[in-house]
N, C-alpha and C positions, 0 to 999 in steps of 0.2 A: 523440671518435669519433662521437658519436649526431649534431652539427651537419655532421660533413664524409660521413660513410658512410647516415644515416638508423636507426631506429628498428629495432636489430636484432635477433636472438635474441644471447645471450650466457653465456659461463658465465665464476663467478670461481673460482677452483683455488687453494688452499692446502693446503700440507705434505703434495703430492703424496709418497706413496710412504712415509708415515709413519703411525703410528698415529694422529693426529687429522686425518687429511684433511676438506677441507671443500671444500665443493661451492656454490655457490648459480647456480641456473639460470634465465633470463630472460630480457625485453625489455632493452635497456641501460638505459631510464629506472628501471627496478626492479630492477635491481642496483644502480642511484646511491642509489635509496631505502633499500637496503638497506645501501649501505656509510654512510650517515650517519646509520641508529640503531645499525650496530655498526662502530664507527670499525676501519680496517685494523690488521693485527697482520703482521706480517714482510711476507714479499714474495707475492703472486698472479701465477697465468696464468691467462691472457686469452685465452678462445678465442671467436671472434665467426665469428656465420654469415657465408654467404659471400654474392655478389651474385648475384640470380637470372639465369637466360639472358635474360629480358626486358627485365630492369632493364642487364643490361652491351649489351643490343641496340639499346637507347635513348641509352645513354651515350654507343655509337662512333656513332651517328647524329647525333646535338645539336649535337654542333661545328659543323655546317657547314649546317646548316637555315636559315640569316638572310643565306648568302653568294651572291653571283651564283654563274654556273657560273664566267667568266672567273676571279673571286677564288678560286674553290676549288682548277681547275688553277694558279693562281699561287701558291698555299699549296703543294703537291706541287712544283713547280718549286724553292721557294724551301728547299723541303729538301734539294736536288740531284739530285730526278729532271730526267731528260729530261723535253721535251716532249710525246712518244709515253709513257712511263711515267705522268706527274702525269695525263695523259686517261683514259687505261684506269683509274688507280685511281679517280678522280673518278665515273667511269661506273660501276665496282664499288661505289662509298657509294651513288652514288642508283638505283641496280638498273636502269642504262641501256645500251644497248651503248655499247663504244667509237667507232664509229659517230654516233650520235646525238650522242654528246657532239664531236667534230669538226666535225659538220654544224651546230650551235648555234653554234660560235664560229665557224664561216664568215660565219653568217646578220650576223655584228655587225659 
């Protein structure tokens, strides 16, 4: 989780709902630390924070930062929009009008 999500808060949950509940609350590298000086005993839930509005703002941005404009509308196309759809959403990633982004692939 920590290599594919990043370095998150987390809790380990055991024998929810029972008389020896257990709790341990953390970054996920310190709950790793913690599960291998007290090795696991039955089963845990895992509840791990979530992505921040920044961090998921970045994420739907990234894909497509290294791509011409032409390759972005062809990425959109090639999911089975139209040609008027894959533009408009192209101009929505990079905060452009739909406009601009026609008048761009005219210029080429």
């Amino acid at each position: 989780m920590r290599e594919v999500l990043g370095e998150r808060k987390a809790v380990l949950a055991r024998e929810l709902t029972k008389r020896y509940e257990e709790f341990v609350r953390g970054r996920l590298s310190e709950c790793l630390e913690w599960l291998e000086e007290h090795p696991p005993l039955g089963e845990y839930c895992i509840v791990l924070e979530g992505i921040s509005a920044e961090e998921e703002r970045r994420e739907r941005e990234a894909w497509w930062q290294d791509m011409r404009l032409d390759e972005h509308v062809a990425h959109y196309e090639g999911e089975g929009m139209s040609r008027k759809e894959a533009m408009k959403k192209a101009a929505s990633d990079r905060g452009v009008s739909k406009r601009d982004i026609y008048n761009a692939l005219l210029e080429k």
